[in-house]
C-alpha positions in Angstrom: -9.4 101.6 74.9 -6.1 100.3 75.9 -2.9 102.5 77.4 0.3 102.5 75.6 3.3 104.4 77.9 5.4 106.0 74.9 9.0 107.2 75.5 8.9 110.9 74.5 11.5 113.2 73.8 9.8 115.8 71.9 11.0 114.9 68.8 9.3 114.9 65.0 9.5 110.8 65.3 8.1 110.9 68.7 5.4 113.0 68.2 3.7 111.3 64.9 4.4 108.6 67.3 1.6 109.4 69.1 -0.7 110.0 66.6 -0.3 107.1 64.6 -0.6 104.8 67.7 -3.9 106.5 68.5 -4.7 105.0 65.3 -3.4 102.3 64.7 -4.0 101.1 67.6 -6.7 102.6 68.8 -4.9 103.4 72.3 -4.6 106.1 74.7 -1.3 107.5 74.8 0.9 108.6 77.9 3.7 110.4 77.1 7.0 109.7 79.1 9.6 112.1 79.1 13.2 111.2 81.0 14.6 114.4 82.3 18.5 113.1 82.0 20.0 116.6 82.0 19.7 116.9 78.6 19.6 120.6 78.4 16.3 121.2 76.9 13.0 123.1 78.2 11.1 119.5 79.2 8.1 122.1 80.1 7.4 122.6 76.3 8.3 119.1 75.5 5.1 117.9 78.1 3.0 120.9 76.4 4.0 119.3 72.8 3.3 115.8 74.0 0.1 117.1 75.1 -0.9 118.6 71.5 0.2 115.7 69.5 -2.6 113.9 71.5 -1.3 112.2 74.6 -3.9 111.6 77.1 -1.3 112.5 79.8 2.5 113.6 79.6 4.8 112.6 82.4 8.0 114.3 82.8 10.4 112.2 85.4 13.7 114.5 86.8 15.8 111.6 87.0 19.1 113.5 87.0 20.6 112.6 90.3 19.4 108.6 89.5 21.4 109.0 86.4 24.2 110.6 87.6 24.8 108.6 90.8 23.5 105.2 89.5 25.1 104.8 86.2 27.5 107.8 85.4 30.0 106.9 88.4 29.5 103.4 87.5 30.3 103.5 84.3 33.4 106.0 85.1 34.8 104.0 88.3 34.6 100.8 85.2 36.4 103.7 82.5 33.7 102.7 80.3 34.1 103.9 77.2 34.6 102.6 73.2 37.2 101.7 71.0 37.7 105.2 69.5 37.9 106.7 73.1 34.4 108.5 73.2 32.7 107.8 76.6 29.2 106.3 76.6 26.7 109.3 76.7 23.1 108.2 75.0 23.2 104.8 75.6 24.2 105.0 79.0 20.4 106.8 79.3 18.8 104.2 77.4 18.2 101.8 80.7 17.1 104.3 82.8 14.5 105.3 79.6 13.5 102.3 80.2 12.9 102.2 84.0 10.9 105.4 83.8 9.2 103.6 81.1 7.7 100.3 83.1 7.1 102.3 86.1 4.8 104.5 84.6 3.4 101.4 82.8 2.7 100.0 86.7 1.3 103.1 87.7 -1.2 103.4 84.3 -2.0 99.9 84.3 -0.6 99.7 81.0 -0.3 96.7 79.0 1.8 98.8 76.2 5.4 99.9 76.2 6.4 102.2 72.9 9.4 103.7 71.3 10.1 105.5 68.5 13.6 104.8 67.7 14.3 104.0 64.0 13.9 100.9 63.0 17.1 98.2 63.0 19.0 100.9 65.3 21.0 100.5 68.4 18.8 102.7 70.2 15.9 100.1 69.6 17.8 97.3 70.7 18.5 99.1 73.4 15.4 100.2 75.0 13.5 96.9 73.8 16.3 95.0 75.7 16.0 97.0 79.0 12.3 97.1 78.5 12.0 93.1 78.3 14.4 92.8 81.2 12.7 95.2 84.0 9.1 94.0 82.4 8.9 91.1 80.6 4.8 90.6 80.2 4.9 94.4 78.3 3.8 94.5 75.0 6.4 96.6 73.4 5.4 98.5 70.0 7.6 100.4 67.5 5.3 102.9 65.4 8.9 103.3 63.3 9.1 99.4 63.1 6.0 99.3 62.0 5.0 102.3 59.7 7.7 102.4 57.9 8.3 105.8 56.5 11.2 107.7 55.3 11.3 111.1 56.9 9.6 113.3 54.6 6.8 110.8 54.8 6.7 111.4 58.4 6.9 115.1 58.3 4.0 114.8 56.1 1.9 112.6 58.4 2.4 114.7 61.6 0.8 117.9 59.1 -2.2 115.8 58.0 -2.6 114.7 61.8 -2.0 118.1 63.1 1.1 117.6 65.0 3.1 120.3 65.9 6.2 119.6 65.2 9.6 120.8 66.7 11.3 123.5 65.0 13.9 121.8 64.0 12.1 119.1 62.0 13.4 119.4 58.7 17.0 120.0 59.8 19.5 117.1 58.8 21.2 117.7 61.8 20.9 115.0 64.6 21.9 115.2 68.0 21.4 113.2 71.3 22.4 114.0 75.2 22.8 114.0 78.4 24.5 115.6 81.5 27.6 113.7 80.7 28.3 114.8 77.1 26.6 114.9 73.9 26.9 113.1 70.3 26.1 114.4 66.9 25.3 112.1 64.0 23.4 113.0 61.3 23.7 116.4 59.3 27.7 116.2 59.2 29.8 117.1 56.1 28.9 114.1 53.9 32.7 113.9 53.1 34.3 112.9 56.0 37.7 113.9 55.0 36.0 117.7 55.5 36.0 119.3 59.2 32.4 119.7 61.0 31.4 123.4 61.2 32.0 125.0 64.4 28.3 125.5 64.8 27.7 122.1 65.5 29.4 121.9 68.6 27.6 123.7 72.2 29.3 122.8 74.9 33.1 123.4 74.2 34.5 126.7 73.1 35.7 127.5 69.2 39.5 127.8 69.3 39.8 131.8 69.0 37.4 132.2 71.9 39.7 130.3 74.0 41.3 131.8 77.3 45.6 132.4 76.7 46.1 131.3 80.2 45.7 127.7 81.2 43.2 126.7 84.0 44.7 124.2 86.8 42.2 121.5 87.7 42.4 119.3 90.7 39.8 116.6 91.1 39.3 114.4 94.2 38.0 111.0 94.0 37.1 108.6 97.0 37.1 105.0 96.1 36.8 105.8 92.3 33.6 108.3 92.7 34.4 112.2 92.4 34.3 114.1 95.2 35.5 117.5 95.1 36.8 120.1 93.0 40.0 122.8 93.4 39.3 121.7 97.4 35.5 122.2 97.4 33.3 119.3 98.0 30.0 118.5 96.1 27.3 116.4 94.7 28.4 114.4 91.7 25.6 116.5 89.9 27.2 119.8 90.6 30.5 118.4 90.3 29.9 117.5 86.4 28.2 120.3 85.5 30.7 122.9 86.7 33.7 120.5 84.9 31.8 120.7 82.2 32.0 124.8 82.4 35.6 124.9 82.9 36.5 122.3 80.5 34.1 123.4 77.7 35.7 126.9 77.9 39.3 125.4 77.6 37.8 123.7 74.7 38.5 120.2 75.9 35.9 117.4 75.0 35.7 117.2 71.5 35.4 113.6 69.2 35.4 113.5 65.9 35.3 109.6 65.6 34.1 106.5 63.2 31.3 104.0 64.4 30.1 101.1 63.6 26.3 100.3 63.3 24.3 97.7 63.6 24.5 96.6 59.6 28.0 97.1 60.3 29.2 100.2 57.6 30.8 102.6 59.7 29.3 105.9 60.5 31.2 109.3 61.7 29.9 111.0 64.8 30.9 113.9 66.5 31.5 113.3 70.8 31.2 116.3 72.7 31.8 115.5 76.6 34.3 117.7 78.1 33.2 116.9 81.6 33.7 112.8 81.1 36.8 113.1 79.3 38.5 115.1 81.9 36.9 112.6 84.8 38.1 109.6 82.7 41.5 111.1 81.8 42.0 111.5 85.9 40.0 108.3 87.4 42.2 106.2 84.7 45.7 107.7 85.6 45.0 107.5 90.1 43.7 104.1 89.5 46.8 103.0 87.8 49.0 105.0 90.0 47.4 103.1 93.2 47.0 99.7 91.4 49.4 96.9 91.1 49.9 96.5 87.4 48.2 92.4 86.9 44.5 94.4 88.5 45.1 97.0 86.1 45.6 95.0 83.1 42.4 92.7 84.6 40.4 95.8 84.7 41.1 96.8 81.6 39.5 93.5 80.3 36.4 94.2 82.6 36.3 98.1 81.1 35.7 96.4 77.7 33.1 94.5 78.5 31.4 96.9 80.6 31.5 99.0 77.7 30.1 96.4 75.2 27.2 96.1 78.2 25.9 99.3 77.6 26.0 99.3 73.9 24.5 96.3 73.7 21.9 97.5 76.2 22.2 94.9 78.5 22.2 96.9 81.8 19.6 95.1 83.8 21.3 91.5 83.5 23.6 89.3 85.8 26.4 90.1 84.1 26.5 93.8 85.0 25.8 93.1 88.7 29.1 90.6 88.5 30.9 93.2 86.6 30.1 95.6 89.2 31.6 93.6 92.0 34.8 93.3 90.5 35.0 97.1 89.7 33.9 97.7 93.1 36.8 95.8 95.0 39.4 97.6 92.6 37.9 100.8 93.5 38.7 100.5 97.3 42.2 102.1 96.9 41.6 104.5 93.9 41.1 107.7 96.2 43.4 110.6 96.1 43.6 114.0 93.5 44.7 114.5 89.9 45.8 117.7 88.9 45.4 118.5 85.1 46.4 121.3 83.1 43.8 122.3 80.3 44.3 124.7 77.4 43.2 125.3 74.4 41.6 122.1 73.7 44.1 119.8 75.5 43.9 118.1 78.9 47.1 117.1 80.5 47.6 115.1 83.9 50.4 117.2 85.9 50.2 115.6 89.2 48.5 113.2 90.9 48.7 112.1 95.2 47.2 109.4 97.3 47.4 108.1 101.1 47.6 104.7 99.0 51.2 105.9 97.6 52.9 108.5 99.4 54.9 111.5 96.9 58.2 110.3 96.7 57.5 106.0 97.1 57.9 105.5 93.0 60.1 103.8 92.0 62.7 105.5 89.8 63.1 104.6 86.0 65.9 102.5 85.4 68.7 104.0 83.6 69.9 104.2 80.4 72.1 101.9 78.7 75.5 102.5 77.9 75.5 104.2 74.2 71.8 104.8 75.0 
């Protein structure tokens, strides 16, 4: 019987996954499951991997890979969309796909799967990843493939006996990482009407918000974060505790329009309060030590590094080149931001570098008479 290595996140989709490729395609299953910080228990996830029918469940930590390798990255290129949200999910996807065709080396697997909806980004994403790390994979997509609505595949994982997460029937759909989360599906299908609070975990509802304001001041050494408040530590530790102190402050919530890939436009929720506080700060020190023709260029580049990622396209030519000239702007873009966050807003109050010492600015001009 052949091996098929499927990407697993525990999910309804994911899980009927397994049992349909069992059958359809009479393969062993191994379960892959990208630990990316995405604040779930990854234990049960193996365990439900394991029931559905996967011959083996392998659950990768991969968070220090993620966030040194393609968080910084994408922050030191400001990375993120037209409406302002940062990339969260799809920044994962190539990574996904890593874990994905190394496992498939280690099994001896001819078969890469997926269970990503069929004619989604997410698809294009992984395939594309997939294809580019691994090109002689065979690369199936039970969604692709079976095509069934949702009730359908509710029903197939109870006549296969697959347990099924408990939130299976909910309409609400979410997707994240260490660096933020998004929320798509189950939103008020009016979208003149405000999400209910209980959709968002990370950031705090506006009457639970403190009354003082909390004084932030983030350190960054050639465009990577280093410290916090004066206290050093690993870009790991350093997002998840700005993600406490922002989130509580409120600061990190989206509400924005998409497009998708048939190219109606879609509303999703952004909840990030850890990447829009790094962004705010990496984008106003890198201004403040740039000369103004490199910041216009990397603006150009922070558009197209952005396209990259949605497109999926992180293991190409074209990233590596981007890279290089992100990586020779970065070499002055080290100093401190201080930012000022309170209920819900993040403002820059201050910023210093040894690139441009306090006091070198030069003053605005004045006004003009009658001004």
């Amino acid at each position: 019987m052949k091996r098929i290595v499927l990407a697993y996140s525990g999910s309804l989709e994911s899980s009927a996954a397994i049992a349909w490729l069992r059958e359809a395609h009479h393969a062993d299953v191994i379960a892959v499951t990208v630990d990316l910080g995405q604040r779930q228990p990854l234990e049960e996830v193996r365990d439900r991997a394991l029931a559905a029918g996967a011959v083996r469940a392998h659950v990768l930590d991969l968070r220090e890979t993620f966030a040194r390798d393609f968080v910084i990255p994408s922050l030191q290129a400001d990375a993120v969309s037209d409406s302002g949200c940062p990339s969260i999910a799809a920044l994962g996807r190539p990574l996904i796909a890593r874990g994905l065709a190394d496992i498939a080396a280690i099994e001896q697997a001819p078969g890469a799967a997926h269970a990503c909806a069929a004619g989604s980004r997410d698809e294009a994403r992984i395939e594309t990843a997939v294809r580019a790390l691994n090109p002689s994979l065979t690369i199936c997509a039970p969604a692709r493939e079976w095509r069934m609505s949702r009730s359908e595949t509710i029903a197939y994982a109870q006549q296969h006996g697959v347990p099924a997460p408990a939130d299976a029937t909910s309409a609400l759909r979410g997707d994240g990482n260490l660096w933020g989360r998004t929320i798509a599906g189950g939103l008020p299908a009016d979208p003149w009407n405000e999400p209910p609070e209980a959709m968002y975990l990370l950031t705090q509802a506006p009457a639970e918000r403190p009354a003082e304001p909390a004084y932030v001041e983030l350190a960054f050494d050639r465009g990577a974060p280093a410290a916090i408040n004066g206290v050093a530590m690993p870009i790991l530790d350093l997002v998840g505790s700005l993600t406490t102190i922002a989130g509580a402050h409120g600061v990190g919530r989206m509400d924005t329009i998409a497009p998708s890939t048939t190219g109606a436009p879609w509303r999703q929720l952004c909840e990030a309060p850890a990447a829009l506080v790094l962004h705010a700060a990496h984008r106003d020190l890198q201004a403040f030590v740039t000369e103004p023709d490199l910041v216009r260029f990397a603006r150009e580049v922070s558009r197209q590094y952005a396209d990259l990622i949605e497109s999926g396209s992180w293991f190409t030519p074209m990233r590596e080149a981007l890279d290089a000239c992100i990586g020779r702007v970065q070499q002055r873009v080290t100093g401190t931001v201080r930012l000022k966050l309170f209920k819900g807003d993040c403002r820059i109050v201050g910023r210093q570098s040894p690139h441009t010492a306090r006091g070198e600015m030069t003053p605005a001009p004045p006004l003009a008479a009658g001004a």
